[in-house]
C-alpha positions in Angstrom: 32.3 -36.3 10.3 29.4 -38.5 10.0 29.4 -41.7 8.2 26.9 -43.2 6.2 24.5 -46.1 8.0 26.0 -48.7 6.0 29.6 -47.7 7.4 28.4 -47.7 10.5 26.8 -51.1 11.0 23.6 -49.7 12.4 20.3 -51.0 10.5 18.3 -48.8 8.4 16.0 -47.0 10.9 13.1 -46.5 8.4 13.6 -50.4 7.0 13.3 -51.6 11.4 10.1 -48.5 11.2 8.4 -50.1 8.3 8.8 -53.8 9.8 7.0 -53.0 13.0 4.3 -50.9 11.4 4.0 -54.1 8.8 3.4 -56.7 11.6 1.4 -54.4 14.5 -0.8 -53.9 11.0 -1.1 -57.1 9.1 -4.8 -58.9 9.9 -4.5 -60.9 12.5 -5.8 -64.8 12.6 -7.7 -65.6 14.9 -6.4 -67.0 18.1 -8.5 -70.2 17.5 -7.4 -71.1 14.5 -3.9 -70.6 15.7 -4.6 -73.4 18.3 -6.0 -75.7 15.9 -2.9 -75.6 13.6 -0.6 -76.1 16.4 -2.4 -78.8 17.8 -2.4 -80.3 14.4 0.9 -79.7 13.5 2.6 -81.1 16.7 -0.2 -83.6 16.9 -2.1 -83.0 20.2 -5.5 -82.0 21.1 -6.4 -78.4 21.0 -7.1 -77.9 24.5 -3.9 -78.9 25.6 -2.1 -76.0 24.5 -3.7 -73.9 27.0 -4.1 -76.2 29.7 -1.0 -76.0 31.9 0.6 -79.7 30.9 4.1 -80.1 31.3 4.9 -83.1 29.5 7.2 -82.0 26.6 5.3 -82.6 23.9 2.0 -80.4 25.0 4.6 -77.5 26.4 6.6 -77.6 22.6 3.1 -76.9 20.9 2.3 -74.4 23.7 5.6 -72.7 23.0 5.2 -73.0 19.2 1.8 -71.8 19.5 3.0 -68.4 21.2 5.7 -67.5 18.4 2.9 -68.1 16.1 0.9 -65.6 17.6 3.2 -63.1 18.8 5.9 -62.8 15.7 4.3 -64.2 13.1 0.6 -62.9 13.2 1.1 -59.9 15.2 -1.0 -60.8 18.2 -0.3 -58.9 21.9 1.9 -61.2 24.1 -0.7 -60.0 26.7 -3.7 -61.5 24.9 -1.7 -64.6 24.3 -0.9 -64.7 28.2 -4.5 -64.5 28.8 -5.6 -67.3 26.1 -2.6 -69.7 27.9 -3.6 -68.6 32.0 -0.3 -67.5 32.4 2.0 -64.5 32.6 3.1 -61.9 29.9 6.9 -62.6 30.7 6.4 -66.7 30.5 4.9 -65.6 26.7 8.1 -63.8 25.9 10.2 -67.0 27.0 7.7 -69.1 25.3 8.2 -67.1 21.9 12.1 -68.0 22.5 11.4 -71.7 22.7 9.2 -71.4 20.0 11.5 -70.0 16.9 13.7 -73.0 17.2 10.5 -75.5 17.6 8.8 -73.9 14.3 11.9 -74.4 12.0 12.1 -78.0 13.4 8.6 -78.7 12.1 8.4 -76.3 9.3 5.3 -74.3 10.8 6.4 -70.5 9.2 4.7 -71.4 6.3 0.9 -71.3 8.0 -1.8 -70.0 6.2 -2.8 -66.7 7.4 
């Protein structure tokens, strides 16, 4: 006998179907204006989000910077991985970090 989905704990398949086809088809922001926010948000220049800095305060923005891109605006963590010099897998991580950083400093709410 088969249950119902909200017996079964499992998620709506056609709710997790229309939330990926939402974000791969929202418009994007630009990657640059992405940057800019950051940087202003966390209050560092621009160009230190993609240099390769490690002092904590550059690599939280960096980190912030790549949820922004890749969960909230829908961006490729490959193009972000090319915009930072650095590998697809370090963007993933990064997007990790990043969630916890942007409801520290309230950054959900940018303007797309």
């Amino acid at each position: 006998m088969l249950l119902p989905l909200y017996l079964t704990g499992v998620d709506d398949p056609l709710a997790d179907s229309e939330r990926l086809l939402e974000k791969k088809y929202r418009s994007k922001k630009a990657i640059e204006d992405l940057i800019k926010e950051t940087s202003e948000a966390f209050g560092v220049p621009p160009e230190v989000i993609c240099s390769r800095s490690r002092q904590r305060k550059h690599s939280a923005a960096r980190a912030a910077f790549s949820y922004l891109a890749v969960e909230e605006t829908g961006h490729s963590a490959a193009d972000v991985a090319r915009v930072l010099g650095v590998k697809r897998m370090s963007v993933h991580e990064a997007v990790v970090r990043g969630r916890t950083l942007c409801e520290e400093h309230a950054l959900d709410g940018l303007e797309r």
